[in-house]
Structure formats: structure tokens, C-alpha cells
DRENTI-739603 format. One record per residue (C-alpha): residue in three letters; y, x, z. Coordinates in Angstrom, 3 decimals. Each point is the difference from the previous one (the first is absolute). Layout:
DRENTI-739603
residu, north, east, up
Ala, Y, X, Z
...
//
This chain:
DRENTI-739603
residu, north, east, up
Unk, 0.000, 0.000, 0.000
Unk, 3.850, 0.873, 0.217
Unk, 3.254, -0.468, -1.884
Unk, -2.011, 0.246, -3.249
Unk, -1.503, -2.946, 0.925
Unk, 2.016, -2.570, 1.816
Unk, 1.874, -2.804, -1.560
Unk, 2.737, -1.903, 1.142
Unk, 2.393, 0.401, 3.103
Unk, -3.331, 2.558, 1.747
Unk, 0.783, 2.315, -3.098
Unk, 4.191, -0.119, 0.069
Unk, -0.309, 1.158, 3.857
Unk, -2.512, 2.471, -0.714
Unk, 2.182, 1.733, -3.025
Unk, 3.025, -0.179, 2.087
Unk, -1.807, 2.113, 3.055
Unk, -1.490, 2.242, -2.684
Unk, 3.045, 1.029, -1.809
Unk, 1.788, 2.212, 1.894
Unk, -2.975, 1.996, 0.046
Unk, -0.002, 0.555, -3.638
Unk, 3.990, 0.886, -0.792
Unk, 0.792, 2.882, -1.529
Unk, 1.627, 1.647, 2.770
Unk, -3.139, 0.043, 2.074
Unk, -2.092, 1.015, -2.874
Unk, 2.196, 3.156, -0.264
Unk, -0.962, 0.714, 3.569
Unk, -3.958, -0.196, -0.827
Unk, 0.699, 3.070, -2.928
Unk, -1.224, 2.616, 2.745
Unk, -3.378, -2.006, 0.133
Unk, -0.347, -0.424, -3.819
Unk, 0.755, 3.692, -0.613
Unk, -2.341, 0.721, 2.606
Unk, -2.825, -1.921, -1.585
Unk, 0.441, 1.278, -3.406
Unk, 0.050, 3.585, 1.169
Unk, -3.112, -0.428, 1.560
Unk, -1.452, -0.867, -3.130
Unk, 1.463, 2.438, -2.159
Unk, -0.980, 2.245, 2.597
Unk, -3.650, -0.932, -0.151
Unk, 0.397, 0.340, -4.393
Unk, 1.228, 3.434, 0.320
Unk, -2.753, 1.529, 1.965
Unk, -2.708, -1.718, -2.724
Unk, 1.949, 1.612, -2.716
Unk, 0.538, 3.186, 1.844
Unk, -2.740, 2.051, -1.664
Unk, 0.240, -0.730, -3.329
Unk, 3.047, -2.251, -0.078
Unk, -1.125, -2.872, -1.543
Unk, -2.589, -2.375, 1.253
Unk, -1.544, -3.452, -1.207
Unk, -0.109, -2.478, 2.734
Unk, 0.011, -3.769, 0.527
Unk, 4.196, -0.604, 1.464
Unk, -0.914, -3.379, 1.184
Unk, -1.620, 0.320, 3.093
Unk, 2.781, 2.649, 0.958
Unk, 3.041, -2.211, -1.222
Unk, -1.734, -2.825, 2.077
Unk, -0.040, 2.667, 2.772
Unk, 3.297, 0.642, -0.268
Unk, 1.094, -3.485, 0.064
Unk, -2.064, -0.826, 3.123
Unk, 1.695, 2.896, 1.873
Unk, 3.734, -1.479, -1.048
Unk, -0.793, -3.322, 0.773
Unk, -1.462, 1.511, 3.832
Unk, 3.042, 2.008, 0.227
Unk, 2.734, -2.556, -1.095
Unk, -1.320, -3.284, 1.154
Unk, -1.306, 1.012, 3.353
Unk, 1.366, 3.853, 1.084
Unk, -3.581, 0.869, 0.403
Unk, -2.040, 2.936, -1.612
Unk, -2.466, -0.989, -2.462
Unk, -3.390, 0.656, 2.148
Unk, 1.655, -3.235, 1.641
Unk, -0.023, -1.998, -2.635
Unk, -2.838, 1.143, -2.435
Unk, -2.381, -2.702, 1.709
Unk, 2.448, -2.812, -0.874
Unk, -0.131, 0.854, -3.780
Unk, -3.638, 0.637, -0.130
Unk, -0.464, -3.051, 1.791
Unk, 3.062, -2.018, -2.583
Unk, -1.806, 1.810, -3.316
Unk, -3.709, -1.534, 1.322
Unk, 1.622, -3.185, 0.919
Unk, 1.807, -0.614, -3.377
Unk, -3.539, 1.160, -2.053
Unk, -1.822, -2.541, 2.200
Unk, 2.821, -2.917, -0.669
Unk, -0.805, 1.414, -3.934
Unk, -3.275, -1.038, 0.620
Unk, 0.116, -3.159, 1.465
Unk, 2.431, -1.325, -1.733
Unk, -2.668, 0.422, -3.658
Unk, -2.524, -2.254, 1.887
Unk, -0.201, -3.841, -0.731
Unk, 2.312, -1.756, 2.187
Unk, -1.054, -2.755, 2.126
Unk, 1.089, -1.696, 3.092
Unk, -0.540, 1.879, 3.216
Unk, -1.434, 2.838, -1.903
Unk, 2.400, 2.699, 2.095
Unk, -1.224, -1.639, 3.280
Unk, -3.908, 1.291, -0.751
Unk, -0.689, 2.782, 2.179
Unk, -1.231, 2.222, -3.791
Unk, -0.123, 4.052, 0.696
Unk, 2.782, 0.286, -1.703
Unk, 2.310, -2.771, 1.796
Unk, -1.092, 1.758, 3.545
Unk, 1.150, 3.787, -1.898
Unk, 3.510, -1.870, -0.461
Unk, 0.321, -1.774, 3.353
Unk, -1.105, 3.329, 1.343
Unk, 2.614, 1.567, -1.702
Unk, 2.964, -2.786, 0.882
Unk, -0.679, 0.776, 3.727
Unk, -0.203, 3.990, -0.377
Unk, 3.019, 0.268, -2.308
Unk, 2.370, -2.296, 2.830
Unk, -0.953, 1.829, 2.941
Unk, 1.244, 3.441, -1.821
Unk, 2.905, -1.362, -0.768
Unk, 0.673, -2.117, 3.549
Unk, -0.433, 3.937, 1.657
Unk, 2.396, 1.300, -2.426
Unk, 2.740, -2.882, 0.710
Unk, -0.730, 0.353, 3.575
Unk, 0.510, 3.350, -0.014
Unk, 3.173, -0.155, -1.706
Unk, 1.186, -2.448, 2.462
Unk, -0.343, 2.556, 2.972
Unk, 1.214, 2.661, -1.739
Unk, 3.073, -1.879, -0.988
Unk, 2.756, 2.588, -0.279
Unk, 2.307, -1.826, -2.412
Unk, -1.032, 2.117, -2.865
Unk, -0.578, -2.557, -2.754
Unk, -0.718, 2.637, -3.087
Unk, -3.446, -1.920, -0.695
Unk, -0.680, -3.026, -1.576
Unk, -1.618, -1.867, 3.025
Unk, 3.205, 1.032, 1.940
Unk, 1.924, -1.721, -2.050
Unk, -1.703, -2.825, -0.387
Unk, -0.602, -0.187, 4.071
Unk, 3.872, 0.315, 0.173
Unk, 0.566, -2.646, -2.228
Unk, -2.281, -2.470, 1.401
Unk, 1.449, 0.595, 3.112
Unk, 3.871, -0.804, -1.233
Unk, -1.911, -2.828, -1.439
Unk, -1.181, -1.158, 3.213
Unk, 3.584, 0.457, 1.677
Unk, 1.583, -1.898, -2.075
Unk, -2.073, -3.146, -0.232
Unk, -1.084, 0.220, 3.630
Unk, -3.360, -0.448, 1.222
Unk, -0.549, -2.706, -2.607
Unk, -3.514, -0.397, -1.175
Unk, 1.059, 0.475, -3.898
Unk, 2.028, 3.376, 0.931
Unk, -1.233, 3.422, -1.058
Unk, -3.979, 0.873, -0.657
Unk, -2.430, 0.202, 2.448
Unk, -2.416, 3.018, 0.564
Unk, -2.496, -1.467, -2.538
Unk, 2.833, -0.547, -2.441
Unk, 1.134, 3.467, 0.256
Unk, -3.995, 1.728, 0.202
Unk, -0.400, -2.066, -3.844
Unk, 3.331, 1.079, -1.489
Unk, -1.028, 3.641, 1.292
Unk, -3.757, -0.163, -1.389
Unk, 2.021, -1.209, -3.393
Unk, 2.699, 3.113, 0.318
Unk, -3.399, 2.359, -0.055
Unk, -2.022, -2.106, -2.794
Unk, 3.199, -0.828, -2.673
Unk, 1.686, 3.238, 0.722
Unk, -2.789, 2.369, -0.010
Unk, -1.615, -1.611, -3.598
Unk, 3.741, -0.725, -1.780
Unk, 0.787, 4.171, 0.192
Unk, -3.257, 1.044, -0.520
Unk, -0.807, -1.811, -3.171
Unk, 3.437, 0.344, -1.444
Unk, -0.361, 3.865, 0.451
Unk, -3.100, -0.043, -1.297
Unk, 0.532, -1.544, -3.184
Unk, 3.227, 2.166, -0.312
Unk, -1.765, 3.252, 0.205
Unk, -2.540, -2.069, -2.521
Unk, 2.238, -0.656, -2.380
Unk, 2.384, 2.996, 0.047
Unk, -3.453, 2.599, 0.253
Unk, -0.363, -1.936, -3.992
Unk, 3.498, 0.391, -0.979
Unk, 0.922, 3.645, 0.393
Unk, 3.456, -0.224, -1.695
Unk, 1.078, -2.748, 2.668
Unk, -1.598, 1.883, 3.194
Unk, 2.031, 3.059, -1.054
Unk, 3.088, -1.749, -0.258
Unk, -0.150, -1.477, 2.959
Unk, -0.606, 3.013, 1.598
Unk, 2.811, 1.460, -1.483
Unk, 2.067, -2.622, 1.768
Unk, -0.901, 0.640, 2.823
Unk, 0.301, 3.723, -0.080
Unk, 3.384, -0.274, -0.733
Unk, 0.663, -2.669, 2.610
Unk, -1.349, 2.077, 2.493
Unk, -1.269, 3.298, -1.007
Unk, -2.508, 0.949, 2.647
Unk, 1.451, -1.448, 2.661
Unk, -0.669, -2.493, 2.371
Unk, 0.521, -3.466, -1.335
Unk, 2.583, -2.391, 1.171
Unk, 0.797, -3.661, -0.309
Unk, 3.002, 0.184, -2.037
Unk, -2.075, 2.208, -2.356
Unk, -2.552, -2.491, -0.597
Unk, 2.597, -2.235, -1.317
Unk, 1.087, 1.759, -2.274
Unk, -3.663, 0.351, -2.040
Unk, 0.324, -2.078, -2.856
Unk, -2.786, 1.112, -1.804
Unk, -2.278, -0.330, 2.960
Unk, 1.278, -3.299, 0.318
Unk, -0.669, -1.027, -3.204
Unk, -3.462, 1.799, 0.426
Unk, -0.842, -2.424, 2.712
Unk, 1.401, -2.795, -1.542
Unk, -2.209, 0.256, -2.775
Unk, -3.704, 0.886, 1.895
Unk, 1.463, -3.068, 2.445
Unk, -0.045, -2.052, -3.193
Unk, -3.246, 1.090, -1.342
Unk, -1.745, -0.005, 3.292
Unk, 1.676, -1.870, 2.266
Unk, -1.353, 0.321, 3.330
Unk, -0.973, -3.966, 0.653
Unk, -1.345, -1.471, -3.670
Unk, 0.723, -3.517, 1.065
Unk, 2.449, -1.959, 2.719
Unk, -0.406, -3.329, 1.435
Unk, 2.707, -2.042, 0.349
Unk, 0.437, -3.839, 1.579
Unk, 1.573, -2.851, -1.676
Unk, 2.137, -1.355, 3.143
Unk, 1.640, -3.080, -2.074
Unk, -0.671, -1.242, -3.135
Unk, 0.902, 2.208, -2.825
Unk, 1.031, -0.288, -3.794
Unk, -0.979, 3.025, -1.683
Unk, 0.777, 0.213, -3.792
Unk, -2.262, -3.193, -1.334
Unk, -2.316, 0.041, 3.233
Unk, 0.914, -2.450, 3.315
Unk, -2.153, 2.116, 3.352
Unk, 0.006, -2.308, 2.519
Unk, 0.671, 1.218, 3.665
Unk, -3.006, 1.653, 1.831
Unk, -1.642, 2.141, -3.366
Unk, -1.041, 3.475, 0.469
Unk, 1.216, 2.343, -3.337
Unk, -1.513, 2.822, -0.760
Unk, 2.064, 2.381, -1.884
Unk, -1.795, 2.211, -1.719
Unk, 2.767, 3.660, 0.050
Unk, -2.225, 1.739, -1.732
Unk, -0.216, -1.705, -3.462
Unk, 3.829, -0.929, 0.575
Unk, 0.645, 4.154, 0.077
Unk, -2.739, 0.101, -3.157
Unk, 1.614, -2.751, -1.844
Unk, 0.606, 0.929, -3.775
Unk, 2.778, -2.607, -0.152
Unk, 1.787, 0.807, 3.277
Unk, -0.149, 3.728, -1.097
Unk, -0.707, 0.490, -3.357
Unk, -2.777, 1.249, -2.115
Unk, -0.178, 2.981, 2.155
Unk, -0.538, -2.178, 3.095
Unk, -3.472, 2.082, 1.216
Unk, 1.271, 3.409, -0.752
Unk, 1.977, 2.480, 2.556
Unk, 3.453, -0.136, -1.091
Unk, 3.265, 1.277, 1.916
Unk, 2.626, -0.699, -2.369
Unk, -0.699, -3.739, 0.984
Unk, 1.713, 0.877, 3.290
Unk, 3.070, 2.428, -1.156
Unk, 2.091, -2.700, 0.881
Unk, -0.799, -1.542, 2.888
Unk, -2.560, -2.955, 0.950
Unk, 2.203, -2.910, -0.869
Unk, 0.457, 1.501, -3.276
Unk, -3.479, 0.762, -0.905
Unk, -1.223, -3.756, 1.421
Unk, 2.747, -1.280, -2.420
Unk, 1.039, -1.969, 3.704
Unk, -2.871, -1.715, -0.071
Unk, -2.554, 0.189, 2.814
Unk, -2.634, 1.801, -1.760
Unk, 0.025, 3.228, 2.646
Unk, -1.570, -0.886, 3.306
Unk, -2.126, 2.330, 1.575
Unk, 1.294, -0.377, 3.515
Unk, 0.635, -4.114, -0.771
Unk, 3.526, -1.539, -0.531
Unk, 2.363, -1.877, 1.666
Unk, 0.361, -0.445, 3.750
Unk, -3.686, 0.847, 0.598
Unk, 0.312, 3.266, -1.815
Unk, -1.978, 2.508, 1.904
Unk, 1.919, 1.066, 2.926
Unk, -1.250, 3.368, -0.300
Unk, 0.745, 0.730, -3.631
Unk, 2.634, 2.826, 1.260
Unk, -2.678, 1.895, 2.462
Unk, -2.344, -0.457, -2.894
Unk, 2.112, 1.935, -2.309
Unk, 1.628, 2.293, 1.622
Unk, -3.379, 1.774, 1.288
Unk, -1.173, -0.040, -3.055
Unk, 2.943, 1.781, -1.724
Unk, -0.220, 2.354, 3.120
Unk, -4.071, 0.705, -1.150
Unk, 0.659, 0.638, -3.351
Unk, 3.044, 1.751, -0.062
Unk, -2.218, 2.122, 2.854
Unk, -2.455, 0.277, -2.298
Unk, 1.456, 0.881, -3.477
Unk, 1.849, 3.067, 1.842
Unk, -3.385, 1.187, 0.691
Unk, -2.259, -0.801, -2.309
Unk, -0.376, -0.483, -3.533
Unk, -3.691, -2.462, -0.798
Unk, -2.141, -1.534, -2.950
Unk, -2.598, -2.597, -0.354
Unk, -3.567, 1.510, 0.678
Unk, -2.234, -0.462, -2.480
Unk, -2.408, -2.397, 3.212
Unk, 3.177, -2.321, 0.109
Unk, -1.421, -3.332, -0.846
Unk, 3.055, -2.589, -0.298
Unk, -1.585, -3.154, 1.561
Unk, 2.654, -1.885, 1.908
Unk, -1.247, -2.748, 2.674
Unk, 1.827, -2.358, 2.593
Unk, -1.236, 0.205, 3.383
Unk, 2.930, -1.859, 1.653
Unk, 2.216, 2.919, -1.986
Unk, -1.046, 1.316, -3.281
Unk, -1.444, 3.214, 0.445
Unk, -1.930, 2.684, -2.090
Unk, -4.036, -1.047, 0.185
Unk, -0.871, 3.575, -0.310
Unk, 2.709, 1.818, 1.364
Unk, 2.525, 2.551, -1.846
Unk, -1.131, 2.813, -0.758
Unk, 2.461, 2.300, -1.049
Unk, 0.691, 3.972, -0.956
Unk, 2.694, 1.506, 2.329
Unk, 1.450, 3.101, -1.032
Unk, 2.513, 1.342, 2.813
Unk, 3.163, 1.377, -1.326
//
């Protein structure tokens, strides 16, 4: 559950709690934390290519690494060993909800004690009391640092609370805060990962782009340490992302609620209907984009989204409108810290055991990993 999921007056308090944790000024605090993560990485990339300085390895368990350590670091101010059980736990739970979800539905079908059914409860249980000792360990060590994401959002619930009293409706209780956590470690470990992964994909298949980029970023900021003004300035990383956001964006599909009746071109939805919409085949539409719709294509993005969408809403990988994903801005600005991390390093090619075979398990990942030819620079 979480904000992801709520409808109605539940999800408007919910987003207005979580916000603050998400503005731009606090993510410039967590930069120590996504540096920190990256490094690690890098660190772990040089010593493989050390010897010979190259090596072929598969990135995506070490990108998904990565992005478990950030998420520990930023969300909860804890070290990673803390919170590695949590996203073992999350990654089992969402293959298992994979799972279930392909069997023929019927009623009362979740309440049967099956093996797998007792795995998940198991798991429910396991993944709440983690969490409860990390909130209640925050709470004693309160000392009105609030440089992590569950600070934040404790700090805001609490204003919350003030200013609406001790009504019933104000703030979120513990179990509303445990589920928006357990989401902050399943949507923002899988958003980066994948997105990273695909990048690296993509850009290990398109020399000319990868070395432009890295260009950019060399003369942005040499070998230096990177900053967050720098970042902004990296258009063609931008557009990079942009592009591997559009031809493998991170969710393939978004539900959305009709909450009133609806006239939609020639079709009436009447209030209460579920809508799928399906992002990717909007992002691999040949009339939205053209007859180059499937192919990897920057220029589309010189100008800006608006301009490449032709303002319409074609371009949704983190959703639209109020309910955009309130984490977009995290999302994206570790992954420009990764790869800008990473192209100062390393140069890297497809290996010849790549096999491109993209599947969704809750986010659309590589089947068989990446595997990938770093060369360190």
C-alpha cells in the first residue's frame, strides 16, 4: 500500500505529508549519500578491471546494489547491512505477488493457506517489524537532524498532527508510515536501477552518444567531485535519459480511476472504471513519434519534452498530473549522479552473452541481466 495507492481525501493527506520530503532543497542535502553509493560501486568496478583493465560483467545486480544502499542511506540514515533484509525480503515479495497474480482468480482464493500465500504473510510480518525497529529507533535518537527521508516525513506528520489536533483524520499512523516506507525501498530502489540499467544498455550500443556524453560531463566537471548545480547543466545526459525513460520506462502500464463520469473523445466512462494505460506502446507509438518511434533517438529531445510530445501527453514515465510520481526528482538526480560517476571512469560495450529480453516484474527489468564490457579509462 501507500500514496501510490490511495484514492480520494486518504491520498491528498498522504501527498501533502510526503512532499516536503521530496523538495529539491532536501534532495541537495542527500548528494553526500548518493556520491557515497556510487563510489562504492565504481570502487568495486575498478578493482575487477585492475589487472587487465577491462572486464565483462553483468552491471545489474551492482546498479541494483547501488540503489539499495541510497535508498538505506537517504530514506532511513542507516548503513546498508540494515536494510539489505528489507529489499531481499521487498524483491521476494513482489516475485511472489508476480506469481499469484498469473493464477485463475476466484473468490477467497488469497484467504487459502497455499505455500506460497504463508511465504508472503511470512514476509508482511518480517518486513514491518524491521521497519517498526528502525522508526523506533529514530524516535529515541531524535536529535532534530531531518537529512533522511523518514525524518522528514516524521516531521511532517507531526506538523500535521499539530495543526489538526488530535483528530482521528490528522496525520498517518505508525502503519501508515511502515507502508509508505516499505514503498520508498520497493519504487525507489527498482525506478534507478532499471533506468540505469537500460542507460548503460543503450549507450554500451551507441558509442558515438556514450562518448558525447562523456564529453559533457568532462567538461562540466573535469575530474572532480560532482555537484548539484553541475548536474543541471547536462543536457545531453538529460536527453540521454529522456530517451532510455521513453523506450523503457520503468512501470509499462499505470492504473488510473474514473472518479466521475467522463467524456473522452467519442467514449462516455462512467464513474468507478479502472483504465489501464498502457506507457509503453504510448512511448512506441509510430503516430505519436514518428516512423522512428522504436529506435534510440536524442534529437527527439534537443528541445525540451513539451516540444518533442508536440504538448500532448504522450511522455509519462513517472505518470502525469497531480499523481505524478512524487519522487521523479530523487529518481533522476541519482541517476545522473551514477552515470556521470560512471562515464568519468569507464568507457563499456555490449558483451557478446548480452541477451536483450526485457520483462515486467512490477518494473521492467532485464530477464537475463546486462552484461556488459567495462574498459576503465
Amino acid at each position: 500500500m501507500g500514496v501510490i495507492n490511495y484514492e480520494g481525501e486518504k491520498w491528498a493527506k498522504h501527498r501533502k505529508i510526503i512532499n516536503p520530503a521530496f523538495h529539491l532543497e532536501k534532495l541537495k542535502l542527500m548528494l553526500p549519500a548518493f556520491y557515497q553509493s556510487c563510489i562504492d560501486m565504481i570502487s568495486q568496478w575498478e578493482r575487477l578491471t585492475s589487472e587487465n583493465g577491462s572486464c565483462e560483467l553483468d552491471v545489474w545486480p551492482y546498479l541494483e546494489n547501488m540503489s539499495s544502499k541510497v535508498i538505506s542511506r537517504t530514506a532511513f540514515g542507516s548503513s546498508y547491512k540494515e536494510g539489505r533484509r528489507i529489499f531481499e525480503l521487498q524483491r521476494e515479495q513482489a516475485q511472489l505477488f508476480v506469481k499469484v497474480s498469473q493464477f485463475v482468480y476466484f473468490p477467497g482464493l488469497r484467504f487459502l493457506p497455499t505455500k506460497t500465500h504463508r511465504r508472503m504473510k511470512e514476509i508482511a510480518i518480517e518486513v514491518q517489524d524491521l521497519l517498526m525497529g528502525i522508526i523506533n529507533k529514530r524516535e529515541k535518537a531524535c536529535n532534530g537532524r531531518n537529512d533522511n527521508l523518514l525524518g522528514i516525513l516524521m516531521e511532517s506528520n507531526s506538523r500535521e498532527i499539530m495543526e489538526f489536533g488530535n483528530k482521528k483524520s490528522a496525520g498517518m499512523s505508525i502503519k501508515d508510515v511502515i507502508e509508505e516506507c516499505k514503498l520508498f525501498y520497493l519504487v525507489g530502489e527498482e525506478t534507478t536501477s532499471v533506468l540505469l540499467v537500460w542507460t548503460m544498455v543503450l549507450l554500451s550500443k551507441y558509442p558515438n552518444w556514450q562518448a558525447r556524453a562523456r564529453e559533457e560531463v568532462l567538461q562540466v566537471f573535469s575530474k572532480n567531485k560532482l555537484d548539484f548545480d553541475g548536474l543541471n547543466r547536462l543536457k545531453i545526459v538529460t536527453m540521454i535519459l529522456n530517451e532510455a525513460l521513453r523506450l523503457y520506462p520503468p512501470a509499462a502500464s499505470l492504473l488510473r480511476r474514473v472518479h466521475k463520469e467522463t467524456k473522452l473523445g467519442n467514449m462516455i466512462i462512467p464513474a468507478g472504471v479502472e483504465i489501464a494505460l498502457p506507457i509503453i506502446l504510448v512511448h512506441h507509438d509510430y503516430e505519436l513519434w514518428g516512423e522512428n518511434a522504436k529506435q534510440f533517438n536524442l534529437e527527439r529531445f534537443s528541445e525540451g519534452i513539451s516540444k518533442a510530445t508536440k504538448g500532448q501527453v504522450s511522455f509519462f514515465p513517472f505518470g502525469g498530473g497531480p499523481r505524478i510520481c512524487v519522487g521523479q526528482n530523487f529518481a533522476l538526480v541519482e541517476t545522473k549522479m551514477a552515470l556521470s560517476l560512471i562515464l568519468q571512469n569507464f568507457s563499456f560495450e555490449t558483451s557478446s552473452s548480452y541477451a536483450h529480453a526485457p520483462c515486467s516484474i512490477i518494473t521492467l527489468q532485464p530477464q537475463f541481466g546486462a552484461h556488459i564490457i567495462l574498459h576503465k579509462i
